[in-house]
C-alpha positions in Angstrom: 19.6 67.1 21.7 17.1 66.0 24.5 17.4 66.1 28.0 17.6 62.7 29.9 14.9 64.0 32.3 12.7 64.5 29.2 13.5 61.2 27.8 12.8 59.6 31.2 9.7 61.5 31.1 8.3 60.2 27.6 9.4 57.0 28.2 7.2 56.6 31.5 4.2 58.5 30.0 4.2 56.0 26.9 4.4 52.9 29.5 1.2 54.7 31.4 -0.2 54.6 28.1 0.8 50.7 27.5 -1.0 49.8 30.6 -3.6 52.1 29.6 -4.2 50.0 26.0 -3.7 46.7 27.9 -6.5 47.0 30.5 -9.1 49.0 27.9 -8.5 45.8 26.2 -9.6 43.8 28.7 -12.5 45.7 29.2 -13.7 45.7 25.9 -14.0 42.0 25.7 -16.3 41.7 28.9 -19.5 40.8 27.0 -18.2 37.7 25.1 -16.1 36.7 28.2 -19.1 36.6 30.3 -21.3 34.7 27.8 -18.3 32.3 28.0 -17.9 31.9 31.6 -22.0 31.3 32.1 -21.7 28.8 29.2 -19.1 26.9 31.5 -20.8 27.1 34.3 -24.4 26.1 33.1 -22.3 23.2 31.8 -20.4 22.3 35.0 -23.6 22.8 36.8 -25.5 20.2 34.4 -22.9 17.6 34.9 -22.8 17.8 38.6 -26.8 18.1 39.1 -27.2 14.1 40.4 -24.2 14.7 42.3 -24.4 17.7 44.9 -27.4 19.9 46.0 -29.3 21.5 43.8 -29.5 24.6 46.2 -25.5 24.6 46.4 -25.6 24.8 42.7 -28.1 27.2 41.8 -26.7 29.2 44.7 -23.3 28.8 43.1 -24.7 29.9 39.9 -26.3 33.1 41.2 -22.6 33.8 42.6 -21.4 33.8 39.2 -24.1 35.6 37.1 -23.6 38.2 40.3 -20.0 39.0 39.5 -20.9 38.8 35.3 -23.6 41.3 36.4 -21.1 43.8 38.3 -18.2 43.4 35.2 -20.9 44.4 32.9 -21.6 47.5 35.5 -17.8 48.0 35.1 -17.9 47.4 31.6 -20.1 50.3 30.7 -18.8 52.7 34.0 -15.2 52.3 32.0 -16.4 53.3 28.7 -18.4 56.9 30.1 -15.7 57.3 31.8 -12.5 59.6 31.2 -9.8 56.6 30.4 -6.6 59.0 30.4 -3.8 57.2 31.5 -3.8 58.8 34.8 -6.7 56.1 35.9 -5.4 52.9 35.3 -4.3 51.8 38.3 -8.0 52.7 39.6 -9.5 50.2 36.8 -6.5 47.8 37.1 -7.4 47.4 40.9 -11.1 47.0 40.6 -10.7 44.3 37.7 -7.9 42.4 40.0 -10.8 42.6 42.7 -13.1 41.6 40.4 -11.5 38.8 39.0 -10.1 37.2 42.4 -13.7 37.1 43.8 -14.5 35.4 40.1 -11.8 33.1 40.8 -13.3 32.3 44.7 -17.0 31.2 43.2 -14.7 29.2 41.0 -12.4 27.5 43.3 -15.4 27.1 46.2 -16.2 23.9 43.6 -13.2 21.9 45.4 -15.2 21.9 48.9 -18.9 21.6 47.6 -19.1 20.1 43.9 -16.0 17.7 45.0 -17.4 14.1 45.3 -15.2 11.6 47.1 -14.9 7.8 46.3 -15.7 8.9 43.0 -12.7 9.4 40.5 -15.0 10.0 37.3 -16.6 13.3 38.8 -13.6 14.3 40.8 -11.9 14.2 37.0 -14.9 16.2 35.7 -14.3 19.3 38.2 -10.6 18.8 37.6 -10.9 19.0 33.9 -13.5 21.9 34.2 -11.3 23.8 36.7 -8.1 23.6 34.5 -10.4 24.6 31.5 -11.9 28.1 33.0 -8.2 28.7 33.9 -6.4 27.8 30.5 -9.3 30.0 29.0 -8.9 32.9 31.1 -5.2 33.1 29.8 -5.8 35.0 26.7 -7.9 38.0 28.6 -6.8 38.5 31.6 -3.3 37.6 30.8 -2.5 41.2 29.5 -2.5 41.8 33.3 -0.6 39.4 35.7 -1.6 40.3 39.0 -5.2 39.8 37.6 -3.9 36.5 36.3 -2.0 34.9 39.2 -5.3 36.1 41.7 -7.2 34.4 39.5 -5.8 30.7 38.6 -4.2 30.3 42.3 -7.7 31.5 43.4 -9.3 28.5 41.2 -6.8 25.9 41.5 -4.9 26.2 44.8 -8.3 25.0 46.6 -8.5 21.6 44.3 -4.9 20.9 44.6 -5.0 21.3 48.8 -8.2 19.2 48.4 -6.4 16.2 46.7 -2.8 16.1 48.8 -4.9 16.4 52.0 -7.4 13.5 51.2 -4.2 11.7 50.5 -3.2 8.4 48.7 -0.7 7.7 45.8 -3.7 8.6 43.0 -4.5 11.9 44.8 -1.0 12.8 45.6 -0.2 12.5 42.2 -2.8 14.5 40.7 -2.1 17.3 43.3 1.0 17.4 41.9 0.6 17.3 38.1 -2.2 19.9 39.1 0.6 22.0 40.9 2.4 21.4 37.8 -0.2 22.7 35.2 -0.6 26.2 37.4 2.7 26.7 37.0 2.9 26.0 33.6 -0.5 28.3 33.2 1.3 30.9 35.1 4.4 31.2 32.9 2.5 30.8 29.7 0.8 33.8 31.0 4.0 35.7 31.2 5.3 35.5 28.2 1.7 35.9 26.3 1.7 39.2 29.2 5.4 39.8 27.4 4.2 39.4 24.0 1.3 41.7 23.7 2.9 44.3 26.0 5.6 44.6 23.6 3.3 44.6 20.7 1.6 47.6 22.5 4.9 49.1 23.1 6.1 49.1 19.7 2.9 50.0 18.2 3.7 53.4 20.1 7.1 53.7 19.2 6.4 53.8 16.1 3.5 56.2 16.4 6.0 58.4 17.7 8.3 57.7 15.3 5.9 58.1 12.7 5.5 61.5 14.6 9.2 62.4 14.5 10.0 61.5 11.1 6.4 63.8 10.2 7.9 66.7 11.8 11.4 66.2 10.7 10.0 66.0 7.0 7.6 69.5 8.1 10.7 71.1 9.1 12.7 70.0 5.9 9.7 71.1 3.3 9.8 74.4 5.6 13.3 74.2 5.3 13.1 73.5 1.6 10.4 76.6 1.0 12.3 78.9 2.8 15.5 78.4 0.6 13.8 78.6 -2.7 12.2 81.9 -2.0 16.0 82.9 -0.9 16.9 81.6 -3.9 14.5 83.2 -6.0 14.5 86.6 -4.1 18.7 85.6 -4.9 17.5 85.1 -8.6 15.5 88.5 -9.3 18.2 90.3 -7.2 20.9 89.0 -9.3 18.8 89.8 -12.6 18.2 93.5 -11.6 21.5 94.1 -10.7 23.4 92.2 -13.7 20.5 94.6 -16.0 21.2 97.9 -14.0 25.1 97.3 -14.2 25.1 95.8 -18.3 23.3 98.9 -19.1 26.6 101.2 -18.1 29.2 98.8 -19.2 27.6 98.0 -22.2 27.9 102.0 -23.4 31.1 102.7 -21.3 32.3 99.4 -24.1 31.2 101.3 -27.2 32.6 104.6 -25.3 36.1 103.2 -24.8 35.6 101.7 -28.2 35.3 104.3 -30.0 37.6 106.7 -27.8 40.9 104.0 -29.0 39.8 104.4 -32.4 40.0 108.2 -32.3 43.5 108.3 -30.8 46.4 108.9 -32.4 49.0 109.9 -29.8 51.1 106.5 -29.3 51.0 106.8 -25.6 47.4 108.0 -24.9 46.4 105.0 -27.1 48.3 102.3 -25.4 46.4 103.7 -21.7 42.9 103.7 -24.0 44.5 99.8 -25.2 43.8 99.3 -21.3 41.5 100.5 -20.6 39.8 98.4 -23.0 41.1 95.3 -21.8 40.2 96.0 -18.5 36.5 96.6 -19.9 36.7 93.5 -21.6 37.8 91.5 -18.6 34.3 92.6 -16.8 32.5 91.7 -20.1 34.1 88.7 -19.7 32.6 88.1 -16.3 29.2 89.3 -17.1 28.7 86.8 -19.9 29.9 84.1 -17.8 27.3 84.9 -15.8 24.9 85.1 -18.2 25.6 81.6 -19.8 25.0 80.2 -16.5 21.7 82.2 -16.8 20.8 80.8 -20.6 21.6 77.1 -19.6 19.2 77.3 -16.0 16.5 78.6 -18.1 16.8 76.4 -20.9 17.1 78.8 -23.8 20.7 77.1 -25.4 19.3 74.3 -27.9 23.0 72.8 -29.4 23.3 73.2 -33.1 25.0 70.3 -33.8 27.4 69.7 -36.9 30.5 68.0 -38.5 33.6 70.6 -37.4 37.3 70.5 -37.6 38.9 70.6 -34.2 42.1 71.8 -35.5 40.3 75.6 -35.8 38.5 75.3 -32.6 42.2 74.4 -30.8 43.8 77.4 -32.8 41.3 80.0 -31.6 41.2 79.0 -27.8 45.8 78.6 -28.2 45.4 82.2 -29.9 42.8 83.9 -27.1 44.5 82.5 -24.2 48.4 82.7 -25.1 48.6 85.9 -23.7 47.4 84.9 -20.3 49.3 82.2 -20.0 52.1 84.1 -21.1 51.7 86.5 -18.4 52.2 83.8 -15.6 55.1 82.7 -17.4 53.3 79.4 -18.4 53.9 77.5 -21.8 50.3 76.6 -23.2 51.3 74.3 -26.2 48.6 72.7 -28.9 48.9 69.3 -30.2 47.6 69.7 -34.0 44.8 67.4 -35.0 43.5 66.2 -37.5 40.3 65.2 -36.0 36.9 66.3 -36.3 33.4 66.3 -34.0 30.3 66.4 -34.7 28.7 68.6 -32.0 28.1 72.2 -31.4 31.4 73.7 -32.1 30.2 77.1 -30.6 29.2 74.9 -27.2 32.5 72.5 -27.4 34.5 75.5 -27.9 33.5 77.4 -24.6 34.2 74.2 -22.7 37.7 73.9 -24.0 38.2 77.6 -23.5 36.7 77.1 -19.8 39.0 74.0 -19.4 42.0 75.8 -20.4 41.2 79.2 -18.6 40.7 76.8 -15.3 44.1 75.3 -15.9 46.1 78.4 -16.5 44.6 79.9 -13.4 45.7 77.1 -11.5 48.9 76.9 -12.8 51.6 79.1 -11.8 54.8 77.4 -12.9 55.2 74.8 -15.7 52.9 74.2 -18.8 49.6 73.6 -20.4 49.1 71.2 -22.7 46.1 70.4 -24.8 44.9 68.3 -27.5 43.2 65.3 -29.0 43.0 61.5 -28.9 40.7 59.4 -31.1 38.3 56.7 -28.6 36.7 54.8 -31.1 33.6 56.3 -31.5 34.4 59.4 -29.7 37.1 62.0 -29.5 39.0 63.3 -25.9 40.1 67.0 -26.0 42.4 67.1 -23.1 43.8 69.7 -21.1 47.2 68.3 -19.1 48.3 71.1 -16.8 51.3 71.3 -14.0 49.1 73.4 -11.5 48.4 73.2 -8.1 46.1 69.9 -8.5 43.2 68.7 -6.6 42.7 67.0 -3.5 39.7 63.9 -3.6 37.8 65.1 -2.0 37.0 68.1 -3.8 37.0 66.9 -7.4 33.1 66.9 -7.4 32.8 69.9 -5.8 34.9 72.1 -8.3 31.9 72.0 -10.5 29.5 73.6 -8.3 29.0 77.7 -9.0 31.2 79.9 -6.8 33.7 77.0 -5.9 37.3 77.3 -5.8 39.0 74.5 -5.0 41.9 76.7 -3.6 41.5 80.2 -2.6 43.1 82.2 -5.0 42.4 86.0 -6.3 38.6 86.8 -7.1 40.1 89.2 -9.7 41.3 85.7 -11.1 37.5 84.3 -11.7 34.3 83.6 -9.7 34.7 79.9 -9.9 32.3 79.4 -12.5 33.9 78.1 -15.2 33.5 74.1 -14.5 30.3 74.8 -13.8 29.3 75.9 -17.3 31.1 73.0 -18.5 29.2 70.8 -16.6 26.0 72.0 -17.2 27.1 72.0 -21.2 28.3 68.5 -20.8 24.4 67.5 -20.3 22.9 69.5 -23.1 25.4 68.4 -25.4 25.0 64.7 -23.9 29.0 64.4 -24.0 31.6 63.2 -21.0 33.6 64.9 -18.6 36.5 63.4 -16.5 39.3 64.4 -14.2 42.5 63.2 -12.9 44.5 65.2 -10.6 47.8 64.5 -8.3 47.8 67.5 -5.6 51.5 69.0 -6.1 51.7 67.8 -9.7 48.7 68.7 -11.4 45.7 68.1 -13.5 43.9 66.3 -16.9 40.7 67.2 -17.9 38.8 64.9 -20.2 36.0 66.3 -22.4 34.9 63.4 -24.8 31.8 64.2 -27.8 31.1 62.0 -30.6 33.5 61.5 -33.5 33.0 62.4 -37.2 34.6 61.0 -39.8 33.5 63.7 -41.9 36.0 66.7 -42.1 34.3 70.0 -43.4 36.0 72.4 -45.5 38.7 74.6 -43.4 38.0 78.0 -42.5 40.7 80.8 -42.2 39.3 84.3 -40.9 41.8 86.6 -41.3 41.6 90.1 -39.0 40.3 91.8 -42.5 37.4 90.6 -42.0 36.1 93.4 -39.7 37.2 95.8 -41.9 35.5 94.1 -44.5 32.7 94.0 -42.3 32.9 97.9 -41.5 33.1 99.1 -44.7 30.0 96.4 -46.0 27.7 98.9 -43.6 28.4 102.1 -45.0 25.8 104.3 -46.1 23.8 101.5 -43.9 20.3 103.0 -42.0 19.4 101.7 -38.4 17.2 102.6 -35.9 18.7 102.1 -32.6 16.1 101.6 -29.5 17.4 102.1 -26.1 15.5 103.7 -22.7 18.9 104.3 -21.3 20.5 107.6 -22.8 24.3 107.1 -22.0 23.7 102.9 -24.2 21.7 104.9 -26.8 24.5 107.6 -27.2 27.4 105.3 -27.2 26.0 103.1 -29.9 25.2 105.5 -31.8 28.2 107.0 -31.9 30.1 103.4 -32.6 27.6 103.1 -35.6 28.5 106.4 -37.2 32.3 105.7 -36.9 31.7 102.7 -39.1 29.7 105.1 -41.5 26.0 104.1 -40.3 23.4 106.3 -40.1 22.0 105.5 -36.7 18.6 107.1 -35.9 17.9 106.7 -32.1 14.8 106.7 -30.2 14.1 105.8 -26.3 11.3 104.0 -26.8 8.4 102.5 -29.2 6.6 105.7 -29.3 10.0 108.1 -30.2 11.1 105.5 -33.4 7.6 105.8 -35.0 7.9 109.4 -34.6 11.6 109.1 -36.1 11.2 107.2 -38.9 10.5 109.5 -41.4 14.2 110.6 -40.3 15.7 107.3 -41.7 14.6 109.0 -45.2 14.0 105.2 -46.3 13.2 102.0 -45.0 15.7 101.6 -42.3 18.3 98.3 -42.8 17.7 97.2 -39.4 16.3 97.2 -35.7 18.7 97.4 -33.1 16.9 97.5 -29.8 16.8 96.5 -25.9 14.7 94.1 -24.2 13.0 96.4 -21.6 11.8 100.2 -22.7 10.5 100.8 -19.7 6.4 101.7 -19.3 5.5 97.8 -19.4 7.4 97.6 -23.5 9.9 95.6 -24.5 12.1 95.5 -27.6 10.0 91.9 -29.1 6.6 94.1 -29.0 8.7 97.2 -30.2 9.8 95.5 -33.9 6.5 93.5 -34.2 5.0 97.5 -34.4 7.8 98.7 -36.4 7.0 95.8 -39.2 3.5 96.2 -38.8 4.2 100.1 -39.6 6.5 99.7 -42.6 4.8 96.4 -43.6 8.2 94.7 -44.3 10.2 92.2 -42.4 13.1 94.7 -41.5 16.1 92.6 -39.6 15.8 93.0 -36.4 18.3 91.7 -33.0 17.8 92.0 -29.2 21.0 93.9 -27.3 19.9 93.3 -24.0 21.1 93.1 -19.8 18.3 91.0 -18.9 19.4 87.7 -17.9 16.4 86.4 -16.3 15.3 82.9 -17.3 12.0 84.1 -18.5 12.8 87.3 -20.4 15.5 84.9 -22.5 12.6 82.3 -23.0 10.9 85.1 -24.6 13.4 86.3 -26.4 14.4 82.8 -27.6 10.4 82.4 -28.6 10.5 85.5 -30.5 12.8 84.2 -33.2 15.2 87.3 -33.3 18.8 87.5 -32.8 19.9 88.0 -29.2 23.1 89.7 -27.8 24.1 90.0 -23.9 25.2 92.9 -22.4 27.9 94.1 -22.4 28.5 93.3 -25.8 32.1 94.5 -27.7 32.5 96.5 -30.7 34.3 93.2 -32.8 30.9 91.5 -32.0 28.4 93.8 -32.8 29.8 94.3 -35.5 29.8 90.6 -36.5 26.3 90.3 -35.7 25.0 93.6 -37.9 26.9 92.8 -40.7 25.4 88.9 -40.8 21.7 90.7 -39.7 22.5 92.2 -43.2 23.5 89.5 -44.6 26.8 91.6 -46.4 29.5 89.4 -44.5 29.0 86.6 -46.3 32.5 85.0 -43.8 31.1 85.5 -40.7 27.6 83.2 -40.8 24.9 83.0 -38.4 25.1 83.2 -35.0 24.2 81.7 -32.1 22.0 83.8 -29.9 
């Protein structure tokens, strides 16, 4: 906010430098002006030469190429001269003087040039008079006390001339005359008005042009400043989700396999929770990282025809239990409608949607289903929670939002912000409705099929299944960190692998006579440590063995680049932490003997 004193004090020094433009103007055009003037006066000078003395008028004309002579001295004194704004009064006084004595020589005509008894020349000097001062309108104009000394100093002797010779004729003209420098004079003040505005606004908007030039320094600075905190944000965030995966990912397998080994009732129910609550911070962690993969890029949809009567099963079957915790009813409509989308990318939006909805919920129901749309399908998630005011339903998709404040244990408000940012990759549509009090429908529309694939029916066998298709199973397990490389090695041996471990590139060539045979697969990390990583790590493995073993990624990094790489590489990637059921999954599809669970998205 600026001070009035300030403003006052701009405002004056940009009216200094006004006055400053008007009079350098004037200056400037002193040359042609004079070759104008002497033009004029050779030519009034011609006309009256049978009329008055040829001394008066070469005298006269002397007079005038004198003062043409000093504004040319003045010309050239102004222009080596400092012109600051500080002198213009000094040049604004000596070109009034100048111009008033210039206006003298001209207005001496009415007493020597003037002819009486003869109307033709007395309407020659008239006519001449009124042109010199009509002419000097445009110049000296752009000062008016220059301007008035000037045309009163040419005219006012002409028109006392005619009123006191007298008669009707005379009296007349002395009056039309009167009337004509008074019609010069404000014709001068508005051209004066004109171009000092002009001037005026030229510099406003210099200075605007100034402001907005700063303003838009300020905001790049502005701009700079915040994406190094955001990137400084970024690398922080990367490190510390990597340094904090790394024990969570092995106290995962620990607890893991700890459950598994208990048999006392009660000691297994506290290792049943201790699970969960690992689970719960897994949870978080790859919420995280999906925000990660979708920044950088590295989720490509794998789009395809899919029942969403399976997809609404699973996401009712994982989030029953919370909902049933808060007391809430979370009912499914069956369908019998399919997408055709990535079901692995339309499922984590539904089980975002739902999540969001049961956290905001703490009396009534959840409702979800489907509605055919023509060409599209709505899966809809009706809930009687807490609702949203209007003024925030944009904002609940940014990261970190809450559109209430409720626990953090609850979630990092992150949830509609994935489902945004899936929304756009999968090209689909995302609405909301909401009634504060009364609660909340979100909308998640993607393209119909009319195609409906085969149902699938996993049953909980399947890991079993799984478990017992790796038995007798080699693989080498890579992992810099000791406490990960013990705890998955001791979750492969309770499913009857033979895990060989080794810390880094260097240690699994050493160990792989150890495998006794051509090990089944390559589990390893990203980063080894010493400038490896796990990509370079099963490239030299191969190269070694000279066989394509099947290889995957288990890693903590979550920076953009590293998944880039990862993605480039072609292998199978898995997030830290990652859970027993899914590693499992994973190895047993690697090894292609689980021929139920598929591929998997990485």
């Amino acid at each position: 906010m600026s001070i009035p004193g300030q403003q006052e004090s701009s405002a004056a020094l940009r009216e200094r430098q006004v006055r400053a433009d008007l009079i350098a103007s004037i200056y400037s055009h002193i040359p042609r002006s004079s070759l104008g003037v002497l033009a004029g006066a050779v030519t009034v000078a011609w006309g009256m030469w049978g009329q008055v003395a040829h001394s008066a008028l070469l005298g006269w004309l002397g007079c005038i190429g004198a003062v043409l002579i000093c504004r040319l001295y003045l010309h050239r004194a102004f222009h080596r001269g400092a012109r600051d704004p500080g002198q213009v009064a000094y040049w604004q006084r000596r070109w009034t003087w100048s111009t008033a004595v210039h206006g003298t020589i001209w207005g001496s005509t009415a007493v020597f040039m003037y002819v009486p008894g003869s109307p033709e020349y007395q309407a020659l000097l008239l006519v001449a008079l009124f042109a010199i001062s009509t002419a000097a309108v445009p110049l000296i104009g752009r000062h008016l006390p220059s301007l008035y000394a000037f045309v009163l100093a040419v005219l006012l002797p002409i028109i006392v001339r005619l009123a006191i010779e007298g008669g009707a004729e005379r009296l007349l003209l002395a009056i039309i005359s009167a009337l004509v420098m008074y019609g010069i004079f404000l014709f001068g003040a508005e051209l004066n008005r004109t171009i000092t505005e002009s001037v005026r606004r030229r510099y406003e908007n210099v200075e605007l042009i100034d402001q907005l030039t700063d303003q838009k320094a300020q905001a790049e600075a502005a701009r700079r400043e915040a994406d190094q905190a955001n990137l400084s944000k970024t690398r922080f965030l990367a490190a510390a989700s990597h340094d904090l995966r790394q024990p969570m990912h092995a106290l995962g397998l620990f607890s893991d396999s700890l459950r598994r080994r208990i048999t006392d009732p009660e000691q297994h129910a506290l290792a049943d929770r201790i699970c969960q609550s690992v689970e719960a911070i897994e949870q978080t962690f790859d919420t995280l990282l999906d925000i990660s993969r979708l920044d950088a890029g590295v989720v490509q949809p794998k789009k395809t025809a899919f029942r969403l009567r399976d997809l609404l099963d699973r996401v009712q079957s994982d989030c029953a239990a919370e909902a049933a915790a808060k007391g809430l009813v979370l009912r499914v409509v069956t369908t019998r409608l399919a997408a055709y989308s990535d079901p692995v990318l339309v499922e984590q939006v539904v089980r975002n949607l739902v999540t969001n909805a049961i956290r905001y919920t703490d009396r009534g129901s959840v409702l979800l289903g489907c509605r055919p749309r023509g060409r599209w399908v709505s899966v809809e998630v009706w809930d009687t929670g807490i609702g949203i005011p209007a003024d925030k339903k944009e904002r609940i998709f940014d990261e970190f939002y809450q559109a209430a404040e409720r626990d953090r244990r609850e979630g990092l408000g992150l949830g509609l912000a994935i489902v945004r940012r899936v929304t756009r990759l999968l090209g689909a549509q995302t609405s909301v409705e909401s009634s504060p009090g009364k609660g909340s429908v979100f909308r998640f529309r993607v393209p119909r099929s009319e195609r409906l694939p085969a149902p699938r029916n996993p049953t909980g066998a399947m890991l079993h299944a799984s478990a017992r298709s790796l038995a007798d199973a080699v693989v080498l397990v890579i992992d810099d960190d000791p406490s990960v490389l013990d705890a998955m090695s001791e979750l492969l041996r309770g499913w009857g692998v033979r895990a060989v471990a080794a810390r880094s590139l260097g240690c699994a060539l050493a160990r792989l006579p150890e495998c006794e045979r051509y090990p089944d697969a390559i589990v390893s990390d990203f980063r080894l440590g010493q400038e490896e990583n796990g990509i370079d790590a099963v490239a030299r493995i191969r190269h070694e063995l000279g066989l394509a073993v099947p290889a995957m990624i288990v890693t903590g990094d979550t920076a953009p680049r590293s998944l880039r790489v990862i993605q480039a590489s072609g292998l199978r990637c898995l997030p830290k932490p990652v859970t027993a059921e899914r590693l499992l999954q994973e190895l047993s599809a690697l090894l292609g003997r689980d021929p139920v669970t598929g591929s998997a998205h990485g």
